[in-house]
N, C-alpha and C positions, 0 to 999 in steps of 0.2 A: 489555785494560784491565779492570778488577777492578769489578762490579756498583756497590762501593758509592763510587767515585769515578766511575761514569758518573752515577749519582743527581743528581737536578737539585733544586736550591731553589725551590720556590716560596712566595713572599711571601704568597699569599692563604690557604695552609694556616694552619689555629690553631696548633698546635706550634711550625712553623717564624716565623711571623710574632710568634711574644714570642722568638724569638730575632734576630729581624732587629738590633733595636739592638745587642745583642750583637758580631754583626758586623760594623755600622758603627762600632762604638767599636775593634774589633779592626782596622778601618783603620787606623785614626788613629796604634794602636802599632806597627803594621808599619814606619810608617816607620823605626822606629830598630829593627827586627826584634821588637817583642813580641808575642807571641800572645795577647793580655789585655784585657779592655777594660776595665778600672780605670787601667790607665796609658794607655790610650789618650782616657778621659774627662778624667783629667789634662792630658794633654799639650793637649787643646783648650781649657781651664781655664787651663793656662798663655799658650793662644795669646790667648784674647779678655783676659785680663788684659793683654798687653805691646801690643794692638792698643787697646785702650780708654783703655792709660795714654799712648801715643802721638798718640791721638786719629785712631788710622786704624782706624775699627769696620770699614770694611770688607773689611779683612784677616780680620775675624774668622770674620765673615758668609760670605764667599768660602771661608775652609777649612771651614766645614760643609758648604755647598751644596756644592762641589766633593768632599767625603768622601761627600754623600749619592747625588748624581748616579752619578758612576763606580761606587758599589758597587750601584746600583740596576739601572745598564747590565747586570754581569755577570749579573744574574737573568736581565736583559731575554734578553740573545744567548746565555744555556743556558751558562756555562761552567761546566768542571767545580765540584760544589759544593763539592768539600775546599779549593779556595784560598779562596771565598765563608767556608765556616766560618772562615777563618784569615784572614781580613780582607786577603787578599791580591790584592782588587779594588778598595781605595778608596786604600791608601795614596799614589800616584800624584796620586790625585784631590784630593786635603788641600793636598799640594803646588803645586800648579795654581793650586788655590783662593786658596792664602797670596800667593803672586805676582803674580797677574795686576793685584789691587788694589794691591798694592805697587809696579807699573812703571807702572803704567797711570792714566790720568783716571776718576775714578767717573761712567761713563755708562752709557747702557742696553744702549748695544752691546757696553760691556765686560763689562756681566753674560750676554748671548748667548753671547759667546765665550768664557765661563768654562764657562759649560752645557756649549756645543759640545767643547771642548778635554779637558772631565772625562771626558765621555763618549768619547773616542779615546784616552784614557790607558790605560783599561783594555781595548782592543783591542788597541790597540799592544804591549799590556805582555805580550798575548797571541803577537804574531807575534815581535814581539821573542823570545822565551822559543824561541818553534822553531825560530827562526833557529839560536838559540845553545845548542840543546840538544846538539848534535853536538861541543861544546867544553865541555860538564859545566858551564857556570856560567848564572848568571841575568842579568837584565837589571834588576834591583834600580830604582833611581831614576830610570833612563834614559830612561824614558818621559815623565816629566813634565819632564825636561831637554828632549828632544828636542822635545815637544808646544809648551814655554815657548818656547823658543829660535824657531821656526818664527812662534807667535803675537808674541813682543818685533819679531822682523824687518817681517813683514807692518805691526805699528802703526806703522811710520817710512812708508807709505805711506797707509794708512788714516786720515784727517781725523777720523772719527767713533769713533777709537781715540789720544786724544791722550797722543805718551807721555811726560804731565806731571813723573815720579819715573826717569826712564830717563837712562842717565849722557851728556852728548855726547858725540859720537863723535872721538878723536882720537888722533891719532900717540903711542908713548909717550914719556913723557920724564920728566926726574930728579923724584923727591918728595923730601919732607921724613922723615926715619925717625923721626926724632926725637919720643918720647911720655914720657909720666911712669912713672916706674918704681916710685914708690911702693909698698908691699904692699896696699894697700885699693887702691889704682887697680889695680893685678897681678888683683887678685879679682875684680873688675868684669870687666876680659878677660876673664878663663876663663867668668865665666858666663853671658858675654852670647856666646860660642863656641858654646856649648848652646844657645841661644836660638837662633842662628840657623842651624840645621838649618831651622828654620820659617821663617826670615827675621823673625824677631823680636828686634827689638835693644832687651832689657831683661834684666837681670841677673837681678829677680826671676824672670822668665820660666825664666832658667835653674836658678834654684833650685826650682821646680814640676817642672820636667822630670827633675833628677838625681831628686825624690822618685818620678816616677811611675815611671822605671826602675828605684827601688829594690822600686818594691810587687811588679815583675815577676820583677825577676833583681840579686841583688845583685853578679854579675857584670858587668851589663849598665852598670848604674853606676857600677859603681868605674872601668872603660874609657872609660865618656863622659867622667867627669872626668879621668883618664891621660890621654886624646885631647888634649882640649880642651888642658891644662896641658904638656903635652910643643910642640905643636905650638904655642904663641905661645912657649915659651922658643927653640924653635927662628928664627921669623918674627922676634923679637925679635934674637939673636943675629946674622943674617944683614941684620940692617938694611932691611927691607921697611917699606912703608908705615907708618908709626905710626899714621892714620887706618885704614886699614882690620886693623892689628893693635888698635886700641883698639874695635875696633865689633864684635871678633870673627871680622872674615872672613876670618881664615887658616887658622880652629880647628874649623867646623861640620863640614865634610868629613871632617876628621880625626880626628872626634865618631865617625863614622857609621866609618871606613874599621877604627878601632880597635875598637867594639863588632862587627864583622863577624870580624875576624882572630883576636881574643883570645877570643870566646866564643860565636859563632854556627858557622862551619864550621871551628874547629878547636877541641877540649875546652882549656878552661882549665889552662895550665899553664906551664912556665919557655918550652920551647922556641915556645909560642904567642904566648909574651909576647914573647917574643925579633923575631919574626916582625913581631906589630903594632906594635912600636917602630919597626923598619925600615919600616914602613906606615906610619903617623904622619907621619914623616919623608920619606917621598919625596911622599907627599898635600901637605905645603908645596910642595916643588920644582913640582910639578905644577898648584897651586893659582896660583901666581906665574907661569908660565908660562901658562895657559891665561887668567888675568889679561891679559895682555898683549900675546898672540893675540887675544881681545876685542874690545879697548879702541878697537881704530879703527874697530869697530864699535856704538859705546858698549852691548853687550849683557855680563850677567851671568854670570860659570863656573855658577854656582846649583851642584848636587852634580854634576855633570860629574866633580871631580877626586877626589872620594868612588868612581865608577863605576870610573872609570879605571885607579885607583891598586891597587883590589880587584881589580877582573879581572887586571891585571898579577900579583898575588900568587898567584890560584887558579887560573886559566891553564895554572901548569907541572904542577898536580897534586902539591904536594910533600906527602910523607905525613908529616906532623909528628903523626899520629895512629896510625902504622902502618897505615892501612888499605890494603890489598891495591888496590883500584880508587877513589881517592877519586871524587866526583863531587858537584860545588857548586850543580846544578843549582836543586834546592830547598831553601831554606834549612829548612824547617821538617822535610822527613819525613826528610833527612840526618841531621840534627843534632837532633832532638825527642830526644834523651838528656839532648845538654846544656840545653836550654832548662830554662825554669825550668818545675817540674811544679803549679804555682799558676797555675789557670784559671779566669779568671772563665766 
């Protein structure tokens, strides 16, 4: 391993410590893959906006602590510095953050085990990653999936984790599909779709977020909106929940599995588009499925079918790139061609 990837960050150097928020912002874009912390200051702008107008601040609260925590862990436990520079130790963490307030009662233990859980996001995110470096892909959101999922279970037993905003747990059975079709209520969908990559159900929210994607990659945007808007015409079409197609939660996954396929580990183009349209579209199938696996559990897919749906794509290694040996493992030193060369 190459000197300047064994190189460790430390926080208490001057240099590196006026880069530190740097980094912690470049969490925050991680999540939807950007390397930037202008959209990453955005995106957290967008979140304390849809948390303040909801009047759930402590959504808001929770994704910084949870962005600061985990990216602070990875100083803490030495990991390599290149993911550090590239904020690819807090995105995990943001996510945590966003949820745990969101399923959970705002109590002291809940802020505990926000700490707790931030802080094993970005370990996890680290074994995860070794596990699956033998199959060339990453383990993108899975961690904070897997962390959430484990924490949402434990609170149906835990008293002093009351899970006040968590669905009941029940058999499935028939809903209502039926939603307004209107075009301004259509627009609403798509961008409360965006919004809830964070678990943020506010349109505006989603309107901050396509901008902060734009400051980074105008690739990166034009996909989240493709995502978003392909996959409720889909959810739509096929007659799924109209509640949870009007609140976005057919679309966020779809957000994320579409800015992966179209402009992260394959170069923009006809045959990539071709590719994350077929993504898009199985992300629904999978999205509804994993929905309904759930639900007798009353626990959330969160980006489960975001993970899922991606690894199924990059999996077979198809060279829509020509490249002779693809490998999806990092998204950034793969593919740092196509990313946008606009670094904060």
């Amino acid at each position: 391993m190459k000197k300047s990837i064994e190189k460790k960050i430390n926080p208490e150097d001057n240099e590196n410590s006026s880069s530190l928020l740097r980094v912690i912002l470049r969490g925050a874009g991680q999540v939807m893959f950007q390397n930037n912390a202008w959209t990453g200051l955005l995106f957290i702008v967008g979140i304390f906006w849809g948390a303040c107008h909801a009047g759930t601040y402590a959504v808001g609260w929770g994704a910084l602590l949870g962005l600061v925590v985990s990216t602070l862990t990875g100083y803490i436990l030495g990991f390599p510095a290149r993911d550090g520079e590239q904020g690819l130790w807090g995105f995990n963490g943001i996510l945590v953050g966003c949820a745990f307030p969101t399923f959970v009662g705002n109590t002291t233990w809940m802020w505990v085990a926000l700490i707790l859980f931030s802080m094993m996001s970005t370990f996890v995110r680290a074994g995860f990653n070794n596990i699956m470096a033998k199959w060339k892909v990453n383990s993108f959101t899975f961690p904070f999936v897997f962390s959430t999922w484990i924490f949402l279970a434990a609170a149906r037993a835990m008293h002093a984790l009351p899970p006040d905003y968590m669905s009941h747990p029940s058999l499935p059975a028939d809903f209502a599909s039926g939603l307004s079709l209107h075009f301004t209520d259509l627009i609403l969908y798509w961008l409360r779709g965006i919004a809830q990559v964070f678990l943020i159900d506010s349109w505006i929210t989603g309107i901050i977020f396509l901008l902060a994607l734009l400051v980074s990659s105008r690739w990166a945007a034009l996909w989240a909106a493709i995502g978003s808007a392909f996959a409720l015409l889909i959810s739509i079409l096929l007659g799924t929940s109209g509640h949870d197609v009007s609140q976005g939660l057919y679309s966020y996954s779809a957000v994320l599995t579409a800015i992966a396929l179209a402009t992260v580990f394959y170069k923009p183009g006809f045959l990539s588009a071709l590719w994350a349209l077929f993504g898009i579209a199985m992300t629904v199938f999978i999205q509804a499925a994993m929905n309904i696996f759930l639900e007798p559990y009353g626990m959330a897919a969160l980006t489960g079918p975001f993970c899922v749906t991606t690894w199924l794509f990059l999996l077979p290694l198809v060279k829509i790139d020509n490249n002779e040996h693809p490998d999806h493992s990092n998204w950034y030193v793969e593919n740092k061609r196509h990313l946008s060369r606009r670094k904060s």
